[in-house]
Structure formats: C-alpha cells, structure tokens
MDAnalysis code that builds the backbone (N, CA, C; Angstrom):
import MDAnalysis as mda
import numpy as np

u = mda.Universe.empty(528, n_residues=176, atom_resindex=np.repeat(np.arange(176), 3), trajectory=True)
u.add_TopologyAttr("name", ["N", "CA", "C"] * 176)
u.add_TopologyAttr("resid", np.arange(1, 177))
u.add_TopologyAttr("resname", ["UNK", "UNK", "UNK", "UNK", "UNK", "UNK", "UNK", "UNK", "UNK", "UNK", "UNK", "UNK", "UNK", "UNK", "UNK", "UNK", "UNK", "UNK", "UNK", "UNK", "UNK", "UNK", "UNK", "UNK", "UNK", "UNK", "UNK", "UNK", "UNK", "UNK", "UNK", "UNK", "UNK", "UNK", "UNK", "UNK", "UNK", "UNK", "UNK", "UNK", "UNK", "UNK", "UNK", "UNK", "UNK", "UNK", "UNK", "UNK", "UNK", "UNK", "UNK", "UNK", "UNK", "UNK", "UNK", "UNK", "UNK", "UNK", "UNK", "UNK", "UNK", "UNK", "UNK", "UNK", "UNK", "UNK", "UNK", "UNK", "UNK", "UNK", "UNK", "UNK", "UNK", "UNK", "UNK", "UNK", "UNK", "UNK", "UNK", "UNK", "UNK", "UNK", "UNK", "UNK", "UNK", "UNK", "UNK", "UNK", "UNK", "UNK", "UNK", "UNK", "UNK", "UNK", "UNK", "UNK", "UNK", "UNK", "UNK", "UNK", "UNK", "UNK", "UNK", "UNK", "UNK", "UNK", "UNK", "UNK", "UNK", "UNK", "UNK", "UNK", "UNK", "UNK", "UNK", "UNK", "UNK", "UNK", "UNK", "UNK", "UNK", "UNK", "UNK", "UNK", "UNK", "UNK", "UNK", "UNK", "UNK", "UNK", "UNK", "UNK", "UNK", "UNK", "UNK", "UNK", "UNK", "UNK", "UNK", "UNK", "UNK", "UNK", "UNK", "UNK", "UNK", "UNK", "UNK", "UNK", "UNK", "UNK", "UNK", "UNK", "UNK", "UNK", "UNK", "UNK", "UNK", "UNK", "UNK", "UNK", "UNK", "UNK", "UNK", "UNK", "UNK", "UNK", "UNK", "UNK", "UNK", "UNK", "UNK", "UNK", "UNK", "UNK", "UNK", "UNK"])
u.atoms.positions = np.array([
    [-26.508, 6.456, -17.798],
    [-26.698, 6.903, -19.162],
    [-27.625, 5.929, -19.872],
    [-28.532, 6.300, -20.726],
    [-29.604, 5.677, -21.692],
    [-28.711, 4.952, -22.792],
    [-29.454, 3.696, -22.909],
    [-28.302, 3.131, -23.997],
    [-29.690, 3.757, -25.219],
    [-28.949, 3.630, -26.362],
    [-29.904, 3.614, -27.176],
    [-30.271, 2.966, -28.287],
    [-29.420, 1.805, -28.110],
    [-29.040, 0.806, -28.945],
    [-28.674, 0.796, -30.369],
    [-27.777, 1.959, -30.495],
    [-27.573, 2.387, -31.623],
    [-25.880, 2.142, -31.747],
    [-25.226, 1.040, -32.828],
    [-23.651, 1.350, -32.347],
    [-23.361, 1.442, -33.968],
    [-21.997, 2.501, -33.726],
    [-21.206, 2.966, -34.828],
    [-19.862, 2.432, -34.750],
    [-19.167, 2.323, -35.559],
    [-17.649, 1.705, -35.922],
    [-16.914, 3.454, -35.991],
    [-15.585, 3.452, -35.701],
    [-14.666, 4.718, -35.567],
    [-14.078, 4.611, -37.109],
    [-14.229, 4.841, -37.896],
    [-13.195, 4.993, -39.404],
    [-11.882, 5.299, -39.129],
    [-11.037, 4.617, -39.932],
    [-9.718, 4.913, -39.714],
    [-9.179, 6.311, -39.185],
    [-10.007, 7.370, -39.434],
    [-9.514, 8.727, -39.165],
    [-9.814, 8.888, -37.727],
    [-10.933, 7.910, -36.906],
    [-11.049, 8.533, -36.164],
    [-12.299, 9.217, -35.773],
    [-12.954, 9.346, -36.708],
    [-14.759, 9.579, -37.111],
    [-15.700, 8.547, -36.833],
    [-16.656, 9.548, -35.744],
    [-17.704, 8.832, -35.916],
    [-18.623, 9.289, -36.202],
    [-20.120, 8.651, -36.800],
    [-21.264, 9.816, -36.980],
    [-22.623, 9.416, -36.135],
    [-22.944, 10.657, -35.796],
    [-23.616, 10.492, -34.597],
    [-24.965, 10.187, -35.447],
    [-26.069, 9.426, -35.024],
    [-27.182, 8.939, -35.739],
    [-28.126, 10.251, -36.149],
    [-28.564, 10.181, -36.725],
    [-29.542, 11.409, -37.117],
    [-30.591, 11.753, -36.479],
    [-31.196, 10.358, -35.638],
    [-31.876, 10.462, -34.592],
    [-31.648, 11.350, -33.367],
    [-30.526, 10.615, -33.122],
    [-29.780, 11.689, -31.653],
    [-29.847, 13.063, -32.153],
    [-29.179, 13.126, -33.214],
    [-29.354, 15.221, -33.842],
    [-30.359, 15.484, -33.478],
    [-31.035, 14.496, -34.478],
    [-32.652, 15.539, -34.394],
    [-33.267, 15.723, -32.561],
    [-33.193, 14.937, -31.915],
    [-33.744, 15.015, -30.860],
    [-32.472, 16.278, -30.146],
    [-31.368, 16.072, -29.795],
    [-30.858, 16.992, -29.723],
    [-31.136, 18.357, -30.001],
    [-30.842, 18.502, -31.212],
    [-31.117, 19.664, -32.303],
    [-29.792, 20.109, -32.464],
    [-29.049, 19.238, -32.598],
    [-27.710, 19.285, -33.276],
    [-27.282, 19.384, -34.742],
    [-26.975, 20.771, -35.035],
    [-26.705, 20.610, -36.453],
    [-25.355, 20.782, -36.943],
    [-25.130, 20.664, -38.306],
    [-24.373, 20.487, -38.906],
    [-23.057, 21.971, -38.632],
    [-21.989, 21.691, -37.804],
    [-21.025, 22.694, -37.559],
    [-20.676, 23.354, -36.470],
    [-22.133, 22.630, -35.781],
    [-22.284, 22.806, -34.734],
    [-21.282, 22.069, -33.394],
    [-20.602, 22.815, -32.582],
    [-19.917, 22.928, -31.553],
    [-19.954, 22.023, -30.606],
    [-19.118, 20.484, -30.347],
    [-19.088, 19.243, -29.334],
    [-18.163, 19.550, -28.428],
    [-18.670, 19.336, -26.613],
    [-17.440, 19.182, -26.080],
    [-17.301, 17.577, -25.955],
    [-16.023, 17.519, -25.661],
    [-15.857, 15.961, -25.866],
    [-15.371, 15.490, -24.640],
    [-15.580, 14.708, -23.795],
    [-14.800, 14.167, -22.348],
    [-14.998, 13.054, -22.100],
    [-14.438, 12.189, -21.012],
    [-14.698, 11.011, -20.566],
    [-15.719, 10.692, -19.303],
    [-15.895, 10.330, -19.215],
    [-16.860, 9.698, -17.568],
    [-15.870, 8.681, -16.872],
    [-16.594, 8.578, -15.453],
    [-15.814, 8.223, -14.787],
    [-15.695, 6.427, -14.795],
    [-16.650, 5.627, -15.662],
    [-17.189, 4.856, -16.048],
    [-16.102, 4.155, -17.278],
    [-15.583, 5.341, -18.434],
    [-14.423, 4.823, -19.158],
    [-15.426, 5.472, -20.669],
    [-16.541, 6.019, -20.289],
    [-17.355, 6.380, -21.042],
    [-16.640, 7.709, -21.828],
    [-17.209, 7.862, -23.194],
    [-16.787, 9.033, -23.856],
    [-17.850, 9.929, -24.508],
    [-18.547, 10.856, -23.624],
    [-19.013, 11.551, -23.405],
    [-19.506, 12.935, -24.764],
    [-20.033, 12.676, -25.689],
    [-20.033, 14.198, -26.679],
    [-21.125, 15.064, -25.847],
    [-21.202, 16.104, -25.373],
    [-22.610, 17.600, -25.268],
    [-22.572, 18.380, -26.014],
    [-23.359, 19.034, -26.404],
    [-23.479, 20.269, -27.336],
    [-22.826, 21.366, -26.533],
    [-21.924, 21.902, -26.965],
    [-21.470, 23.444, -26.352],
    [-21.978, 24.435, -26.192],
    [-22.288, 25.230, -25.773],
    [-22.720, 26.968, -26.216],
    [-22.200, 27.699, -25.248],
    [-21.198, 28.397, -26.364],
    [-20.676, 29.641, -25.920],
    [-21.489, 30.976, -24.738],
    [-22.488, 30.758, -25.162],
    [-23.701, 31.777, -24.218],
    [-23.901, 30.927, -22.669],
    [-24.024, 29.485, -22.534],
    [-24.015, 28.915, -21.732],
    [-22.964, 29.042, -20.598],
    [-21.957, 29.181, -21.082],
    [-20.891, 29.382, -20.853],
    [-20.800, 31.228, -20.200],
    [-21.664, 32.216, -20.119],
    [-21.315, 33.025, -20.052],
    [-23.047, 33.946, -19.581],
    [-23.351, 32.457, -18.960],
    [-24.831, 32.743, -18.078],
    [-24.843, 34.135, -17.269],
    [-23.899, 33.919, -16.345],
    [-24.166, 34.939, -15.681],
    [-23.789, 36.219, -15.954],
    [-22.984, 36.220, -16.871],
    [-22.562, 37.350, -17.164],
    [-23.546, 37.908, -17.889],
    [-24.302, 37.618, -18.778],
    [-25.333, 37.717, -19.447],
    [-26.802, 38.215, -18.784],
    [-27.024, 37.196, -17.391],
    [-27.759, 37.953, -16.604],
    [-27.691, 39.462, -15.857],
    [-26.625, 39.639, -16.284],
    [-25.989, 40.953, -15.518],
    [-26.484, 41.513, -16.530],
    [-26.030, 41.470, -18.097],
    [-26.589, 42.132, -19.122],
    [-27.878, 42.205, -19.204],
    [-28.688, 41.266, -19.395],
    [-30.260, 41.106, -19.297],
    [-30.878, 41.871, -18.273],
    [-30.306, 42.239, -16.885],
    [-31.138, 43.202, -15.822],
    [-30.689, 44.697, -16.117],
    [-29.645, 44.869, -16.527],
    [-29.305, 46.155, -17.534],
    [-30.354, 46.781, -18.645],
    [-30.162, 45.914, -19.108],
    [-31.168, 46.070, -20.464],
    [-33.053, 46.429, -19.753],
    [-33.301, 45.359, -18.752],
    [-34.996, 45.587, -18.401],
    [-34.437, 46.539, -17.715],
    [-33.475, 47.178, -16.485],
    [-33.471, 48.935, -16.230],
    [-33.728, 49.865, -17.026],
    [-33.275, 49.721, -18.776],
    [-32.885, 50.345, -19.466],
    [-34.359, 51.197, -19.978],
    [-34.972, 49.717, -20.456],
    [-35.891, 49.932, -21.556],
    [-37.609, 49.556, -20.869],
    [-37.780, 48.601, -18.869],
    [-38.510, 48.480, -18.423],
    [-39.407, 47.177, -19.338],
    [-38.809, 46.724, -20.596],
    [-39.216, 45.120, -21.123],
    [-38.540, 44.482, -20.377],
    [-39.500, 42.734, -20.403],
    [-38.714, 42.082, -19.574],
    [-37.724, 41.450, -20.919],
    [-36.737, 40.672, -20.335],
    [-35.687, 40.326, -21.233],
    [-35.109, 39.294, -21.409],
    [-34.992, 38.257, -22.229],
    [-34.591, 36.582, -22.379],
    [-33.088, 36.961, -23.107],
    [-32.090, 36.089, -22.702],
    [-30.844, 35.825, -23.475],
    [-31.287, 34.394, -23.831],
    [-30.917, 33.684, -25.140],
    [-30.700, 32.279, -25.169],
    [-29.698, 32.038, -26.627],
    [-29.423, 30.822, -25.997],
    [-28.348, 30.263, -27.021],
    [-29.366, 29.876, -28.385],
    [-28.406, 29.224, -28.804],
    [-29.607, 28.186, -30.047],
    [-30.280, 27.696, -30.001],
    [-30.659, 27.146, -28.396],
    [-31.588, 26.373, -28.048],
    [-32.626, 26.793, -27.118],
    [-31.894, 27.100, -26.166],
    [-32.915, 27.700, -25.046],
    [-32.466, 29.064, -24.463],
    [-33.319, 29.262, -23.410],
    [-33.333, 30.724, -22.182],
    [-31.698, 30.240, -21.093],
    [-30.525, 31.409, -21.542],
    [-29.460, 30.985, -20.286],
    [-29.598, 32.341, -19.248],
    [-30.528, 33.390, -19.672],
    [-30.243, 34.648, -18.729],
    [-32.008, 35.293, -18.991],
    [-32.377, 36.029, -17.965],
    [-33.889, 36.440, -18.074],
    [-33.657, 37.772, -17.129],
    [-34.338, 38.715, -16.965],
    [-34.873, 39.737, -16.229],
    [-36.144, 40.152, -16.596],
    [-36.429, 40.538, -15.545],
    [-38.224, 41.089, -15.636],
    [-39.451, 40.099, -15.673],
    [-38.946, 38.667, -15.990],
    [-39.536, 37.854, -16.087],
    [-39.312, 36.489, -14.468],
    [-39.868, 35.897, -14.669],
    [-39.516, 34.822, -13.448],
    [-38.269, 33.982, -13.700],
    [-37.464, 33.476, -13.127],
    [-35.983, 33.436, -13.992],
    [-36.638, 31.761, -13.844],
    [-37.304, 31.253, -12.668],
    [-37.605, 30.066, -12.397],
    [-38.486, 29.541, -13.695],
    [-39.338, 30.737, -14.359],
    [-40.363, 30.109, -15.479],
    [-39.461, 30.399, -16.723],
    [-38.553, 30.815, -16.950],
    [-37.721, 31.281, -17.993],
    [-36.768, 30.257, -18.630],
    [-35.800, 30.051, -17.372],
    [-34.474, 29.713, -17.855],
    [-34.210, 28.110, -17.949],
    [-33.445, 27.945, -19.150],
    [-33.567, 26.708, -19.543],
    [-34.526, 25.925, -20.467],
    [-35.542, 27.004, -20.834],
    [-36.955, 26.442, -21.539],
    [-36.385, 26.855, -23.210],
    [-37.174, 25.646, -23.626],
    [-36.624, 25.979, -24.998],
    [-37.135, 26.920, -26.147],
    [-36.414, 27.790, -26.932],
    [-36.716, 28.668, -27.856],
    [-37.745, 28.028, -28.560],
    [-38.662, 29.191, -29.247],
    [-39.651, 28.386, -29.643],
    [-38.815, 28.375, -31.193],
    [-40.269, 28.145, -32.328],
    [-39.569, 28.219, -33.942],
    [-39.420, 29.582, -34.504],
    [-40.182, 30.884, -33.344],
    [-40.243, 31.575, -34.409],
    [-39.316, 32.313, -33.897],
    [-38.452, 32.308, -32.719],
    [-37.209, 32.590, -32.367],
    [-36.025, 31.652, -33.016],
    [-36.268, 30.679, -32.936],
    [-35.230, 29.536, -34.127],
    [-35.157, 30.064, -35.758],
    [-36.346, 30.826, -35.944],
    [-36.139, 31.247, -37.627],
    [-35.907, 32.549, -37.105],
    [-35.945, 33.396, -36.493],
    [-35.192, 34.553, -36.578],
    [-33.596, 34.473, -36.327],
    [-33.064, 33.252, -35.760],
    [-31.438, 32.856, -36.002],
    [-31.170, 32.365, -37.563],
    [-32.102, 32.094, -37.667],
    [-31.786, 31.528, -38.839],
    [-31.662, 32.810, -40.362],
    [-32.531, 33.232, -39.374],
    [-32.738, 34.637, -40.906],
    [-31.298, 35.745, -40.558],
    [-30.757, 35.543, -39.322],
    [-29.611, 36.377, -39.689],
    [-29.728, 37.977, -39.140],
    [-31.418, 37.956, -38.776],
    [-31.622, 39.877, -38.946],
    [-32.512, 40.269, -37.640],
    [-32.346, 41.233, -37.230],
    [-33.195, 41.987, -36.067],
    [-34.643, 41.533, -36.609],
    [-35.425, 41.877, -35.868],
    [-37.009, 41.468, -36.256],
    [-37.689, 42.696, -35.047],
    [-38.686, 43.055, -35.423],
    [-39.464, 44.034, -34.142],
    [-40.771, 44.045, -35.158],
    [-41.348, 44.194, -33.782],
    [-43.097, 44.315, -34.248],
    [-43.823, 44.751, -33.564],
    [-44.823, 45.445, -33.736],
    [-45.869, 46.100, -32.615],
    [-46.977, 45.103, -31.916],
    [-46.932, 44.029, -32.769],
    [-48.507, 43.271, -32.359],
    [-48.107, 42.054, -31.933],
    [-46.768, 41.575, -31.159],
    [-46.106, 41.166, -30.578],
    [-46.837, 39.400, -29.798],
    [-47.252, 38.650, -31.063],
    [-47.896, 37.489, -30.956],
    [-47.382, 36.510, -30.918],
    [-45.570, 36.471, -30.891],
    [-45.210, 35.211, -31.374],
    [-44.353, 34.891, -30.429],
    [-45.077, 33.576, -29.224],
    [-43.908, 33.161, -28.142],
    [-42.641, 33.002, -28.438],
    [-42.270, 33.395, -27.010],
    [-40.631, 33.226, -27.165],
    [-39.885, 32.238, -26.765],
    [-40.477, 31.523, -25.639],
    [-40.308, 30.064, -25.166],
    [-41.190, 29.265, -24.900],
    [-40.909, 27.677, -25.210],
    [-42.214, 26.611, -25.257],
    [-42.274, 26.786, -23.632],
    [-43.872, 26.759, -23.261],
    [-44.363, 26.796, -22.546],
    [-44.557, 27.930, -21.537],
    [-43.755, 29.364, -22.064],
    [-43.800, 30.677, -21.312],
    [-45.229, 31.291, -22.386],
    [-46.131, 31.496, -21.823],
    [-47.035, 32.471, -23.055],
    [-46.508, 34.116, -23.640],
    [-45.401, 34.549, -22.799],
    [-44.870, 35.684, -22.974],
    [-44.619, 35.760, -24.724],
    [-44.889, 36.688, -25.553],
    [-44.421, 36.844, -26.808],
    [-43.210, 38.200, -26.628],
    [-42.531, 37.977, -27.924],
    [-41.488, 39.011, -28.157],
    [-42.107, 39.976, -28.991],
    [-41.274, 41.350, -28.834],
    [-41.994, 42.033, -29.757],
    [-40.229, 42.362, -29.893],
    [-39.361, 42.420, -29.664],
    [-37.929, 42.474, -30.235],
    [-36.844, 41.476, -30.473],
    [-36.587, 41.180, -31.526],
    [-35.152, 39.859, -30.982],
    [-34.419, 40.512, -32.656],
    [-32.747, 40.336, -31.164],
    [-31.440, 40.290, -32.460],
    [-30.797, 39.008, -31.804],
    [-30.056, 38.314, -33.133],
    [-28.891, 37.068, -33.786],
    [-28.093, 37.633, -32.800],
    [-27.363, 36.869, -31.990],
    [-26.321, 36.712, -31.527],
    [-25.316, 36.366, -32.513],
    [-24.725, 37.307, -33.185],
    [-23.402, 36.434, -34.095],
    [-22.263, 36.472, -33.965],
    [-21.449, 35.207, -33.718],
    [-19.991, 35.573, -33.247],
    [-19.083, 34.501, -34.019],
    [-17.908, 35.327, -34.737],
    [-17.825, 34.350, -36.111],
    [-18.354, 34.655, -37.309],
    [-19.322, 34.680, -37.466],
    [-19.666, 34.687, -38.832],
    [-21.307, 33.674, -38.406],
    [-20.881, 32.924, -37.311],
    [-22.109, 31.553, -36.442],
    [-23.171, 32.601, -35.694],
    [-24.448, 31.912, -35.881],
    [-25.334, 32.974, -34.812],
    [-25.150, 31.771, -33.714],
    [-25.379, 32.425, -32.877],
    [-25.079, 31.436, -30.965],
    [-25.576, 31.836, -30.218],
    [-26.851, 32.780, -30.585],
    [-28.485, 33.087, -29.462],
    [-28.904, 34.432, -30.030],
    [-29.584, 34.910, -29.001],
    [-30.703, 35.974, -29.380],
    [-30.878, 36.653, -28.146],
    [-31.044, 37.612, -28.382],
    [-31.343, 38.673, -27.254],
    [-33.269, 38.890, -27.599],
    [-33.701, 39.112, -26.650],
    [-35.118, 39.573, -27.289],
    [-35.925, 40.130, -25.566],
    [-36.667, 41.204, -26.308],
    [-37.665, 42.052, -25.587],
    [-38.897, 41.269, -25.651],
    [-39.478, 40.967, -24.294],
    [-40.904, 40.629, -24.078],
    [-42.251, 41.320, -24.021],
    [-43.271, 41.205, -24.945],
    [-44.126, 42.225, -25.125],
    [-44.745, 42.383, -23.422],
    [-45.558, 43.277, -22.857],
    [-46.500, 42.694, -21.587],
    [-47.357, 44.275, -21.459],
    [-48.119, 43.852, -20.855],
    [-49.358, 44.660, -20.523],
    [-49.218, 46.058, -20.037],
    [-49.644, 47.147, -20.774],
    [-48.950, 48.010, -20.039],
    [-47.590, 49.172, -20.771],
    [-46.878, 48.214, -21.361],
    [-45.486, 48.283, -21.705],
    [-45.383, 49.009, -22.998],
    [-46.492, 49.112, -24.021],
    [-46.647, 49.954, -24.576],
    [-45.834, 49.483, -26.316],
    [-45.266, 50.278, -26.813],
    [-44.523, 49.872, -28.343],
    [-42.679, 49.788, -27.933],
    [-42.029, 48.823, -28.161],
    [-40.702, 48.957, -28.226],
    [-40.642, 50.346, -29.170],
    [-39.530, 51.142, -28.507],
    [-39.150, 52.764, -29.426],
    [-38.149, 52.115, -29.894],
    [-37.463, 53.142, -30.870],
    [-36.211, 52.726, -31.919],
    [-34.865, 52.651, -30.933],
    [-34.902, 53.685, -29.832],
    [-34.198, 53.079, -28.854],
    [-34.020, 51.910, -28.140],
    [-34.865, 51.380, -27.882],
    [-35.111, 49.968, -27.095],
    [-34.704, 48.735, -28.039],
    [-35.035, 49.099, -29.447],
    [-34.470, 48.293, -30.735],
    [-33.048, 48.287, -30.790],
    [-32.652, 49.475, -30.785],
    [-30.485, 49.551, -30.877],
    [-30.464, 48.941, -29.645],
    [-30.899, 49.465, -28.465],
    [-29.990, 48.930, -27.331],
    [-29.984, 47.235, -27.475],
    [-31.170, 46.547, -27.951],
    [-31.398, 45.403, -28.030],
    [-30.178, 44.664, -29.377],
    [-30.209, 45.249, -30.073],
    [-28.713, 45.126, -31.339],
    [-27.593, 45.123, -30.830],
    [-27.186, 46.331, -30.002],
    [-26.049, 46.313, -29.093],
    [-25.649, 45.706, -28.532],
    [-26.856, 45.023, -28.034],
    [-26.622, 44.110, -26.887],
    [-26.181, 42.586, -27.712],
    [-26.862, 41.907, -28.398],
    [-26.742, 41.330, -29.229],
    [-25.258, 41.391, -29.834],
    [-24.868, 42.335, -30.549],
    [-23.175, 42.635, -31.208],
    [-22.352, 42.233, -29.870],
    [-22.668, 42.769, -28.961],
    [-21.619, 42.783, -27.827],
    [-21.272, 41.946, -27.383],
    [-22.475, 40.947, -27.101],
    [-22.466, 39.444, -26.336],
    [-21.805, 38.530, -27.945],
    [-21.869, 39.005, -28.762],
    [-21.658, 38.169, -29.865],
    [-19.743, 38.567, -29.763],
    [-19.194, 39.848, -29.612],
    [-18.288, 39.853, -29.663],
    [-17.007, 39.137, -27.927],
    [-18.059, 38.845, -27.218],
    [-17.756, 38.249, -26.224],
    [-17.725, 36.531, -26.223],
    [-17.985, 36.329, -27.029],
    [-18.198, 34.640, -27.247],
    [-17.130, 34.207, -28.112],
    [-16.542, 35.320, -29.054],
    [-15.632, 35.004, -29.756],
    [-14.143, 34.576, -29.823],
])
C-alpha cells in the first residue's frame, strides 16, 4: 500500500476524515458508500462500494439483452466507471472511466437522448452515447445505462429510449 503521508487522529466518536485530496483523486463524495475491512498486515482498509459493481455480471446479462434488443452497443457503469458492455469490446470498455458528460447526466437526475450523438462515454473509448438513463436506487443515482451511437445504426427510436429507462429503473430497483 502507498503511504501518503497524510495522518489523521480518530475523535472520540470514532471519526475520521479522509483528506480531500484522497476524495478528489478517488472521486469520493459526500454520502457516498465505504466498505470498511482489515488487511492481513493489521491494516484498516476503506474502498468505495458500488452496488452495480457488485452485480457485474448480472448486468452483463442485461447489457447483451438490451444490444439483442435494440442492435446499439451498450455500457452499464456505476458512478465511476464501465462494470458491464455488449456490442462493444468488453476488453476496451470495462473498467474505463465515465467521462463528465455521463457524470453530469447522474447528476442531472434525467434520461438524456440525442440524434447527433457527440459526447464520449468513456475516457479513452471514442464511442459517443446517443442514450443514457440515472441508475436510481434510493432516492441515490449508482450508474447509468447508455446506448452507443455507431455507424450505420441510424437514430435511437422512442422504443430503444424506454427500453433503455427500463432498464435503468430495474437495475436501480435491484441494487436496493
């Protein structure tokens, strides 16, 4: 483990606060979900959780559903990154991180679709979305479902939009 030469005192309660540095590099925010464990070392261990992470494969099952469905290829990701892909290379996909303009569509709460489908979906995939819904479970968004524009593939229909919502509600009601 990286030291980082950063040390905190435990407050009587039991609290500690993690540096703002680590967040930010993380991208840990505020309400956001710690698992907590030990190492074998005596070490005490915080990771960021995600419920979607947690429910990869099942999700990939959903994601090759969905590209049967609608013939887009298809990204699941948590808050952070790609945990499930179809239609796409799962090797260039998964694990890569959401870009911002998938990070502000969690943030905005709302389906998004567009025809002129310019705005990547993961750093370093050039693929853009032309569909993404909020994963919300709780009341918390905890990823995104989204349709990949590609050559060929033509306009997401209003069908390909619900199924993509659906999909979204469903996995959201599965995390809960």
């Amino acid at each position: 483990m990286k030291a980082t030469g950063i040390v905190r005192r435990i407050d009587d309660l039991g609290r500690v606060v993690i540096p703002k540095e680590i967040r930010r590099t993380l991208k840990i925010r505020e309400g956001d979900p710690l698992e907590i464990f030990t190492g074998a070392g005596g070490e005490v261990v915080f990771k960021k959780y995600s419920p979607m992470g947690e429910m990869a494969e099942f999700a990939g099952d959903y994601a090759e559903a969905i590209f049967g469905s609608t013939n887009f290829p298809v990204i699941i990701c948590d808050r952070d990154h790609c945990v499930a892909a179809a239609g796409i290379s799962k090797k260039e996909a998964l694990g890569r991180n959401v870009t911002a303009y998938l990070d502000e569509i969690m943030e905005n709460r709302k389906c998004f679709f567009t025809a002129d489908a310019a705005s990547p979906a993961l750093e370093g995939v050039e693929r853009c979305f032309c569909v993404a819904c909020p994963i919300m479970a709780a009341g918390d968004v905890s990823g995104v479902v989204a349709l990949l524009a590609g050559e060929g593939l033509g306009v997401a229909t209003d069908s390909d939009i619900k199924l993509v919502t659906v999909a979204a509600s469903f996995l959201g009601r599965q995390t809960e």
